[in-house]
C-alpha positions as CSV (number, residue, x, y, z in Angstrom):
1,X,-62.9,159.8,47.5
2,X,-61.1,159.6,51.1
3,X,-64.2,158.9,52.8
4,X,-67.4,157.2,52.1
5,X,-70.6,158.1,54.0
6,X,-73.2,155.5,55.5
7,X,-76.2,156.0,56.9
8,X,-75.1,155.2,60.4
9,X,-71.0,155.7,60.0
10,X,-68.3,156.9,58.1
11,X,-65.3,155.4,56.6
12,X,-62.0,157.2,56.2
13,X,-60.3,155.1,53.1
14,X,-57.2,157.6,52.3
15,X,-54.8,155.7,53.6
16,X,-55.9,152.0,52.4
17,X,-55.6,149.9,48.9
18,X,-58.7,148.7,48.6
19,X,-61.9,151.8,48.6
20,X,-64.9,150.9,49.9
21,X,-66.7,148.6,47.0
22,X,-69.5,146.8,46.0
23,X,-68.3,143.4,47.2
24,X,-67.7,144.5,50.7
25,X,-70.8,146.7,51.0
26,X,-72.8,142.9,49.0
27,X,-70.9,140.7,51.6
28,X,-71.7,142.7,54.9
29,X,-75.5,143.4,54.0
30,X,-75.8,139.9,52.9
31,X,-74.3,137.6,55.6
32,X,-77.2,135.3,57.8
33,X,-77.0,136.1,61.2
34,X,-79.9,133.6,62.6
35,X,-77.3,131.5,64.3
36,X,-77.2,135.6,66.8
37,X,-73.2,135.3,66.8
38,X,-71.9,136.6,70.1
39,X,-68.4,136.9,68.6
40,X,-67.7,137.5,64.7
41,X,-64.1,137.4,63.4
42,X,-63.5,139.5,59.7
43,X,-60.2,138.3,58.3
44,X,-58.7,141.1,56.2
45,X,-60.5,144.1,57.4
46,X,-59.3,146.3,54.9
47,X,-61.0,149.8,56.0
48,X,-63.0,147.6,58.6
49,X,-65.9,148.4,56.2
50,X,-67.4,144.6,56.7
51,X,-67.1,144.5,60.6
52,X,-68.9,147.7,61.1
53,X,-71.9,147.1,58.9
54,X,-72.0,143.7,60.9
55,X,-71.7,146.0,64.3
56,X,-75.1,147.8,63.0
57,X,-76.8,144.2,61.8
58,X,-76.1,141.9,64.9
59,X,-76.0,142.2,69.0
60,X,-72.4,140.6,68.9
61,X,-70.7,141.5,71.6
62,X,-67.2,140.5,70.4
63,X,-65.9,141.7,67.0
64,X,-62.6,141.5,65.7
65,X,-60.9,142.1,62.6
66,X,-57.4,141.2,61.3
67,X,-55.3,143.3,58.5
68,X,-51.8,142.7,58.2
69,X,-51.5,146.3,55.8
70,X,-49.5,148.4,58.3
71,X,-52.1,151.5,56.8
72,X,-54.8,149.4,56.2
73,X,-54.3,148.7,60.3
74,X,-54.1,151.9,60.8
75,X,-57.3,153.3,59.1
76,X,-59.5,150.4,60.3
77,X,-58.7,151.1,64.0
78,X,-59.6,154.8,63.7
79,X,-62.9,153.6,61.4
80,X,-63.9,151.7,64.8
81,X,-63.0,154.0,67.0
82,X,-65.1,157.1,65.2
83,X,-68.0,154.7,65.2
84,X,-71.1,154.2,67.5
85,X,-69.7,151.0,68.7
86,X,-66.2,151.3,69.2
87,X,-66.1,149.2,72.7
88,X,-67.2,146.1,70.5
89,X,-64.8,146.4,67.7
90,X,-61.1,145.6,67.6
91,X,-58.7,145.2,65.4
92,X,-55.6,142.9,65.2
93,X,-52.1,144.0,63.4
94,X,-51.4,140.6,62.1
95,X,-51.5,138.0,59.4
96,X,-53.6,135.1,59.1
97,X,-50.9,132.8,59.7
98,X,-49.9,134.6,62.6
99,X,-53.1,135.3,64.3
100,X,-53.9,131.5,64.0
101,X,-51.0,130.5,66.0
102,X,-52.6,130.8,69.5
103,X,-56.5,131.4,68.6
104,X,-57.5,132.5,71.7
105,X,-61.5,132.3,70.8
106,X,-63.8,130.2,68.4
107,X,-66.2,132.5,66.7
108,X,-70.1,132.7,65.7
109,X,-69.4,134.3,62.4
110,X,-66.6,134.6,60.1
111,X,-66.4,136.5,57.3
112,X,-63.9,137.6,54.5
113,X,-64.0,139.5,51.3
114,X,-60.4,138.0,50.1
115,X,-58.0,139.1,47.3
116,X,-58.8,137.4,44.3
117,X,-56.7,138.6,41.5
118,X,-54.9,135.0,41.0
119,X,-53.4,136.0,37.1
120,X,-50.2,136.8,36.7
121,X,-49.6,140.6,37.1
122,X,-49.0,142.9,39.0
123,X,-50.3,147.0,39.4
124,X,-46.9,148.4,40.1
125,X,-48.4,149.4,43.6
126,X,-47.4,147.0,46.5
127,X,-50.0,148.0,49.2
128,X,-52.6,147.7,46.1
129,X,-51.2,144.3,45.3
130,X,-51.6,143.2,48.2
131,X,-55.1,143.8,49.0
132,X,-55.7,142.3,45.9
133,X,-53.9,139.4,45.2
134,X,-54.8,135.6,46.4
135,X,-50.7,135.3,47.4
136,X,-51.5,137.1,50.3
137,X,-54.2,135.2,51.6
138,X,-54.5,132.0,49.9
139,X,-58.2,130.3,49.5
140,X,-56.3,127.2,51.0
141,X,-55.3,128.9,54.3
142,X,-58.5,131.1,54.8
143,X,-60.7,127.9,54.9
144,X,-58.3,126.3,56.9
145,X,-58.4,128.9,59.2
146,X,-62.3,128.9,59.3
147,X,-62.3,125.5,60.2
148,X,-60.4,125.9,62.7
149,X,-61.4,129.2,64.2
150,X,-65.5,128.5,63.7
151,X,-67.9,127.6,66.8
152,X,-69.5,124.3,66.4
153,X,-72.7,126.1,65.0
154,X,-70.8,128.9,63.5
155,X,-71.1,130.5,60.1
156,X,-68.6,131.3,57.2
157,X,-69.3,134.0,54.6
158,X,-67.1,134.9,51.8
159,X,-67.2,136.8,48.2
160,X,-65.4,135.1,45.6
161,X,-65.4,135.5,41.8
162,X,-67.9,132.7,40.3
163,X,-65.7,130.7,38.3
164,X,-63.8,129.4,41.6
165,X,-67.3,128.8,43.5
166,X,-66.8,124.9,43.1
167,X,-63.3,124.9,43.5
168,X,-63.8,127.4,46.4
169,X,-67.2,124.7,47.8
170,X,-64.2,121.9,47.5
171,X,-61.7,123.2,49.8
172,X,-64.3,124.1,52.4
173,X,-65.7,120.3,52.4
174,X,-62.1,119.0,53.2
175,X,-62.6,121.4,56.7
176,X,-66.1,119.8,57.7
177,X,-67.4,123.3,55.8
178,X,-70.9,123.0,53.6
179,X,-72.5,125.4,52.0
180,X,-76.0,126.3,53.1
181,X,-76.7,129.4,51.2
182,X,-75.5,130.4,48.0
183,X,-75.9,133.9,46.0
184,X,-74.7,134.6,42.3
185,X,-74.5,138.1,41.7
186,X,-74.7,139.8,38.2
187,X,-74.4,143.3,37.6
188,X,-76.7,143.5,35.3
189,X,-79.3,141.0,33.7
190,X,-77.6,141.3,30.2
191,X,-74.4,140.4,32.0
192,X,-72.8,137.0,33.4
193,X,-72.7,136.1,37.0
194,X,-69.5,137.6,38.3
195,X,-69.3,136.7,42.0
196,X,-70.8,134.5,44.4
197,X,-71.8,134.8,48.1
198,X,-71.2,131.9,50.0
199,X,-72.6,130.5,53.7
200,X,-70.9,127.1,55.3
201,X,-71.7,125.8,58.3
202,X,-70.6,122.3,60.2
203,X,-74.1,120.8,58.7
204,X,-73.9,118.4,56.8
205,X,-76.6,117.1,54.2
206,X,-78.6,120.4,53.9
207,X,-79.1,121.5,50.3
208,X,-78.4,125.0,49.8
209,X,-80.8,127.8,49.6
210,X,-79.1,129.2,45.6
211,X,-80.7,132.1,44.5
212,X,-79.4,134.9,41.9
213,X,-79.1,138.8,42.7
214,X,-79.2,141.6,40.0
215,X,-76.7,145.0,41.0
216,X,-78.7,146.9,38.5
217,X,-81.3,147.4,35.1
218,X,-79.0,150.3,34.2
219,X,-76.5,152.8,35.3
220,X,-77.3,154.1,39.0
221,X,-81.0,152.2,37.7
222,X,-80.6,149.6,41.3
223,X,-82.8,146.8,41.0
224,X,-85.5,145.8,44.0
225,X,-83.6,143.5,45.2
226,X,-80.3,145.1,45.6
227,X,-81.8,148.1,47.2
228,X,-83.7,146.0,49.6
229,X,-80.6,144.3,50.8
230,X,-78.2,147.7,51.2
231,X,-81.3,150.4,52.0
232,X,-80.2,150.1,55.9
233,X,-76.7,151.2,54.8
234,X,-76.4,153.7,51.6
235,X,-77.4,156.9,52.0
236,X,-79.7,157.4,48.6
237,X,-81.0,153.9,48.9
């Protein structure tokens, strides 16, 4: 499918890796914005699918995105220019690493959906593998850059696979990072948590808010819950 139909935008994916998917769509919907960020920062933008829906959710003013994919770059720019809020949106042609040499801002909000395919092997498709795989944008080097990059009241939000949640919670404390909201996302209830959503702030002490979200009941059979958090966004929700 070369593009993907929201309720309030469009996304053009033919040119990227990675489609639009549930992560992304769980991630954007899901992300607390009571801290009102004036400036949010989505590292990886992929098809700029996470910094839109966060364009329709908050009053930032300032959103960027970085994606070092040469195509991926290219399809996220013309994703936030078709939009209704272009003039908020833009989009850096860079890596991490790079974009972290001369941070020109703190931010409110940053988010990532990261690659997470650690095992050893590869798809045969370098743009693919890429988007994909934890080489590109190591879990060490994202935090890092959160700590670094975040506003003294500022949140990070990521989706990670659950078995590297504590691992993941780890890294983050070395920055100053704690979690303050946790979700465990199954896809069904017969199934196994496969992902969490994770919130860290600069706060220390505060036990976080866990709680446990259901995809589905059955196939295309969307549980309360799920449709609650993504009805502003899917069109049949």
């Amino acid at each position: 499918m070369s593009s993907f139909q929201f309720k309030r935008f469009t996304i053009q994916q033919d040119k990227c890796a990675m489609k639009v998917g549930t992560d992304g769509v769980l991630l954007g919907a899901w992300a607390p914005l009571d801290n009102h960020p004036y400036s949010i920062l989505d590292i990886g933008a992929g098809t700029g699918l996470i910094a839109l829906m966060l364009a329709q959710r908050s009053g930032a003013e300032q959103i960027d995105a970085i994606e070092i994919d040469d195509a991926a770059y290219e399809q996220a720019v013309d994703n936030f220019e078709n939009s209704p809020w272009g003039d908020r949106l833009f989009c850096y042609h860079a890596g991490l690493d790079e974009f972290m040499e001369e941070p020109e801002d703190e931010y409110d909000l940053i988010i990532s959906n990261p690659p997470f395919y650690t095992e050893d092997y590869t798809t045969g498709n370098e743009q693919r593998d890429k988007a994909r795989f934890t080489e590109s944008l190591p879990f060490e080097d994202l935090v890092e850059a959160a700590g670094l990059l975040l506003s003294e009241k500022g949140v990070f939000c990521v989706i990670i696979p659950f078995k590297e949640e504590s691992h993941f919670i780890a890294l983050a404390a070395e920055e100053g990072l704690h979690p303050f909201k946790i979700t465990r996302v199954k896809g069904t209830p017969a199934t196994d948590v496969k992902r969490s959503l994770l919130a860290f702030s600069f706060t220390q002490n505060t036990t976080p808010a866990i709680t446990e979200l259901t995809i589905e009941l059955a196939r295309h059979d969307y549980t309360p819950e799920y449709k609650e958090l993504t009805r502003d966004f899917y069109l049949k929700m």
